[in-house]
Backbone as CSV, one residue per row, in Angstrom:
resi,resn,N_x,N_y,N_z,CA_x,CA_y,CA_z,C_x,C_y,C_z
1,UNK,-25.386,-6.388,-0.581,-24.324,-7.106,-1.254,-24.641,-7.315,-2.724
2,UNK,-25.552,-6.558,-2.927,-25.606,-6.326,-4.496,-24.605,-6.640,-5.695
3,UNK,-23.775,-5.806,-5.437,-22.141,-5.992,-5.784,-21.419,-6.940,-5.771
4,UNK,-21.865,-7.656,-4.880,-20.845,-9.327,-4.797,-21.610,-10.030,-5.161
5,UNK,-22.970,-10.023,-5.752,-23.809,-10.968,-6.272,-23.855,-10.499,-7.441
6,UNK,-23.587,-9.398,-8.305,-23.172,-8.922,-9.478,-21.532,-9.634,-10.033
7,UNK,-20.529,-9.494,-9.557,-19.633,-9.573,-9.328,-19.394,-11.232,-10.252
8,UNK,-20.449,-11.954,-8.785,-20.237,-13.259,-8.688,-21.173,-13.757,-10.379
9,UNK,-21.994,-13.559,-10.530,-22.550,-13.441,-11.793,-21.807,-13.406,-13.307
10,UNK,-20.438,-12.454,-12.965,-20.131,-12.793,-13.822,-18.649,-13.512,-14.135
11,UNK,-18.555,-14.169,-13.340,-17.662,-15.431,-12.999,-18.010,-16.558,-13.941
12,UNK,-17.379,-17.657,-14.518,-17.845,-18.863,-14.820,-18.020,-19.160,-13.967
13,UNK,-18.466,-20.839,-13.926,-18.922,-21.512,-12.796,-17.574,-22.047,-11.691
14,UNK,-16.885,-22.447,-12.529,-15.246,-23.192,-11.882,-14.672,-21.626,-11.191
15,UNK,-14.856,-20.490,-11.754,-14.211,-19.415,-10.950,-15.178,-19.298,-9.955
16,UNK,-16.721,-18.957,-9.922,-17.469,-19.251,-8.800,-17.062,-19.643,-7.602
17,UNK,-17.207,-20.771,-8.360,-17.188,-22.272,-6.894,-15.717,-21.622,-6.009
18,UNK,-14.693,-21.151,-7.113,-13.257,-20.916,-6.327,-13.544,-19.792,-5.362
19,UNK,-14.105,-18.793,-6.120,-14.609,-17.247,-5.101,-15.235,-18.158,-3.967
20,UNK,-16.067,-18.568,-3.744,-17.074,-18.812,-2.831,-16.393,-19.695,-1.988
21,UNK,-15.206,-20.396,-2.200,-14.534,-21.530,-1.296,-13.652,-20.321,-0.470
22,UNK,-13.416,-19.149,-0.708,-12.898,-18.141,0.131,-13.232,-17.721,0.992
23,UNK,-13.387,-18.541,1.936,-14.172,-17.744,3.660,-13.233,-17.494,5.100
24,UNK,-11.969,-17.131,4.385,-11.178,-16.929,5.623,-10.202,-15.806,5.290
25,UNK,-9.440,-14.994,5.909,-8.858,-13.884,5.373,-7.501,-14.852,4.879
26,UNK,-7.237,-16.331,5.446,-6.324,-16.597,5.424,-6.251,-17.352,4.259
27,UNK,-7.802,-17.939,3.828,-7.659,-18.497,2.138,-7.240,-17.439,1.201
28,UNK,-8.547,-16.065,1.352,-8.365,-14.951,0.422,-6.568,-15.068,-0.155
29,UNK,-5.560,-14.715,1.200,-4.142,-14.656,1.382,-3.676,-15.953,0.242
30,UNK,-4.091,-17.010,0.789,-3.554,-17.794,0.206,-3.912,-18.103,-1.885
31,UNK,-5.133,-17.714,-1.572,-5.326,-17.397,-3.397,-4.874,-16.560,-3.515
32,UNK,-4.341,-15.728,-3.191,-3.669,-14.445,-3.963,-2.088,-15.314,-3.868
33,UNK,-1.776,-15.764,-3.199,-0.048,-15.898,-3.380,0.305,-17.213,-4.023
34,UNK,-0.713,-17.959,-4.593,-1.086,-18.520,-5.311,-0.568,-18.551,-6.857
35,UNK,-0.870,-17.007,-7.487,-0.919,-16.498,-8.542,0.625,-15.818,-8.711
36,UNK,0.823,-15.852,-10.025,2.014,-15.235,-10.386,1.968,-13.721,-9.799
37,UNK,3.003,-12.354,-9.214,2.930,-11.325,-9.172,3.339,-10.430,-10.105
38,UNK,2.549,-10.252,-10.964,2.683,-8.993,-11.693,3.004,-7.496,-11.970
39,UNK,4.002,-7.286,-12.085,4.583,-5.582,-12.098,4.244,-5.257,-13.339
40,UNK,3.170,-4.355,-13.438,3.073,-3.975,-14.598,2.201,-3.009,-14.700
41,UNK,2.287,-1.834,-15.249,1.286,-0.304,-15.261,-0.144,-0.861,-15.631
42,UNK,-0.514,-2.091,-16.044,-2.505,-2.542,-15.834,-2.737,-2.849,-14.445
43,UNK,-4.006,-1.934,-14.361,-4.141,-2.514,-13.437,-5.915,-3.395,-13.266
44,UNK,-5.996,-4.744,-12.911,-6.780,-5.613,-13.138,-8.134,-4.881,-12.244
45,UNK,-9.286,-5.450,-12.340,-10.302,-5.289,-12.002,-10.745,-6.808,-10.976
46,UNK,-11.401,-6.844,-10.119,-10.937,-8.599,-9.395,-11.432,-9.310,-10.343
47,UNK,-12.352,-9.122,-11.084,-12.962,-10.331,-12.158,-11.939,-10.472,-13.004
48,UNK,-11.236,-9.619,-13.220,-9.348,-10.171,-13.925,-8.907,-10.423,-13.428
49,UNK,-8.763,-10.248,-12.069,-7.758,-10.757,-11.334,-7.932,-12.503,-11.319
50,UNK,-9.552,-12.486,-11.153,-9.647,-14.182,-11.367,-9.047,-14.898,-12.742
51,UNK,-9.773,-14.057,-13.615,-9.951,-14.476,-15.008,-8.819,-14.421,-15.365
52,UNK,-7.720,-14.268,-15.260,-6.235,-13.728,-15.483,-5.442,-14.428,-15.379
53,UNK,-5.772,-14.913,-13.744,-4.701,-15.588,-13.267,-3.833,-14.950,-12.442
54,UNK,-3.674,-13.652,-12.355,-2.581,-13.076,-11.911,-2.509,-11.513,-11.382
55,UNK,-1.984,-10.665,-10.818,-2.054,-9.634,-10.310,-0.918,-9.123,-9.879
56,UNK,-0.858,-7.767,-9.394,0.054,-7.058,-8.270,-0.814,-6.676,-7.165
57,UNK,0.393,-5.830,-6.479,-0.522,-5.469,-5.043,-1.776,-5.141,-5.157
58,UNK,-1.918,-3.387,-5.804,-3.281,-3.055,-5.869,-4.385,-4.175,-6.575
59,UNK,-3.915,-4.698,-7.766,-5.436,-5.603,-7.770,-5.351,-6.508,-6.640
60,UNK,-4.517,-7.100,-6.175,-4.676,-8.539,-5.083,-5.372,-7.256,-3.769
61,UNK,-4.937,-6.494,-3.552,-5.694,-5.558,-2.574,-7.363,-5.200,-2.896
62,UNK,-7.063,-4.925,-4.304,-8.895,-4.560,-4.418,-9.517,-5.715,-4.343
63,UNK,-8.916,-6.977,-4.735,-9.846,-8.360,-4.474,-9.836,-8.551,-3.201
64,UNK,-8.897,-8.321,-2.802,-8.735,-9.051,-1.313,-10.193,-8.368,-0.498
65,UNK,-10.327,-6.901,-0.727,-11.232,-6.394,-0.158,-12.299,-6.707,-0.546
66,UNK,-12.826,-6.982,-1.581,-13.700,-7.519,-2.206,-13.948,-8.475,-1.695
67,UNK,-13.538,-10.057,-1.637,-13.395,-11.247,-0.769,-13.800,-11.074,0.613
68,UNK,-13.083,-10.225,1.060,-13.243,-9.826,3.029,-14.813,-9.481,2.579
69,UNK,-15.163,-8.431,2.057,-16.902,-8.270,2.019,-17.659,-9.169,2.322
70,UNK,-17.367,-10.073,1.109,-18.351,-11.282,0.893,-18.430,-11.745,2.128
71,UNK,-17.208,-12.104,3.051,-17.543,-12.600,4.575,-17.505,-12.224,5.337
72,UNK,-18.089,-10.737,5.506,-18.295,-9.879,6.475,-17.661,-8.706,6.940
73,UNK,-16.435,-8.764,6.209,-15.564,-7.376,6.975,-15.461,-6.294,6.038
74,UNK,-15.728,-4.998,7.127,-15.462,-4.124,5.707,-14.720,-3.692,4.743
75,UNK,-15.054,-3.381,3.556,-13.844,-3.043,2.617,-12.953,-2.039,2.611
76,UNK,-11.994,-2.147,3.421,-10.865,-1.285,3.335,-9.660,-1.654,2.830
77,UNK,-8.909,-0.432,2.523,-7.927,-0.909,1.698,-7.165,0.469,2.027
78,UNK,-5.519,-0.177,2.042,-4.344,1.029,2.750,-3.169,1.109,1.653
79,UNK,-2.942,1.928,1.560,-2.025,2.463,0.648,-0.694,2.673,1.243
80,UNK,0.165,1.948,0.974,1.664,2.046,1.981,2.404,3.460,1.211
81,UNK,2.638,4.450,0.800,3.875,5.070,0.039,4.698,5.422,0.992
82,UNK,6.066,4.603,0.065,7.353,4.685,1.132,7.700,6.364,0.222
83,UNK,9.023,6.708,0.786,9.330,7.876,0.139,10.186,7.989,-1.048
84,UNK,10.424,8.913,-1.808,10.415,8.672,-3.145,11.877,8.112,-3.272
85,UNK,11.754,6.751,-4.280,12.751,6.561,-4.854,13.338,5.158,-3.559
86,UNK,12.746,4.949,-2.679,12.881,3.789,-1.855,12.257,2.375,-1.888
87,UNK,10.956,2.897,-2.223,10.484,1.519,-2.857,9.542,1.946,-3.943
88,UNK,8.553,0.683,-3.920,6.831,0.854,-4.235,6.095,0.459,-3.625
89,UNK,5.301,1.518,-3.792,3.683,1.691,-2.994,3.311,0.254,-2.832
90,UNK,3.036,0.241,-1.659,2.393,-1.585,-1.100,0.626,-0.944,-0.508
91,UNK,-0.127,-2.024,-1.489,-1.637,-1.792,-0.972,-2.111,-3.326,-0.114
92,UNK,-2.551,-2.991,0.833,-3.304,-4.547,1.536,-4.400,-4.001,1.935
93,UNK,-5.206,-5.397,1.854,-6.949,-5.074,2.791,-6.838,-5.513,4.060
């Protein structure tokens, strides 16, 4: 877990404490819907996603997976593409 102790490192302390109060898939859920949703061609890294404030699917997906790590599950992550011109691509962990 190298990576999530890197990660966590470079958090302030108040974002810390918030990462680390995340030990359920159902908090992760709930900090993400939390945050404003963002449509917009950036796409965040999770330490933006904290630092930010805010996200779309794919970053709330790459954190989310990120988060699930930290408490055990592996990091996967699914890529919905509907067909063209019906929606947009939905990512969840």
């Amino acid at each position: 877990m190298d990576a999530i102790n890197e990660f966590e490192k470079r958090l302030s302390q108040d974002l810390r404490k918030v990462f680390r109060s995340l030990r359920s898939p159902i908090a992760i859920q709930e900090y993400l819907d939390s945050m404003p949703y963002k449509a917009e061609e950036l796409d965040r890294s999770p330490l933006r996603v904290m630092t930010d404030g805010q996200s779309h699917c794919l970053d709330g997906g790459i954190f989310a997976a990120l988060a699930l790590w930290r408490i055990g599950f592996r990091p996967l992550i699914l890529d919905l593409v509907p067909a063209p011109g019906m929606d947009d691509d939905h990512v969840l962990a």
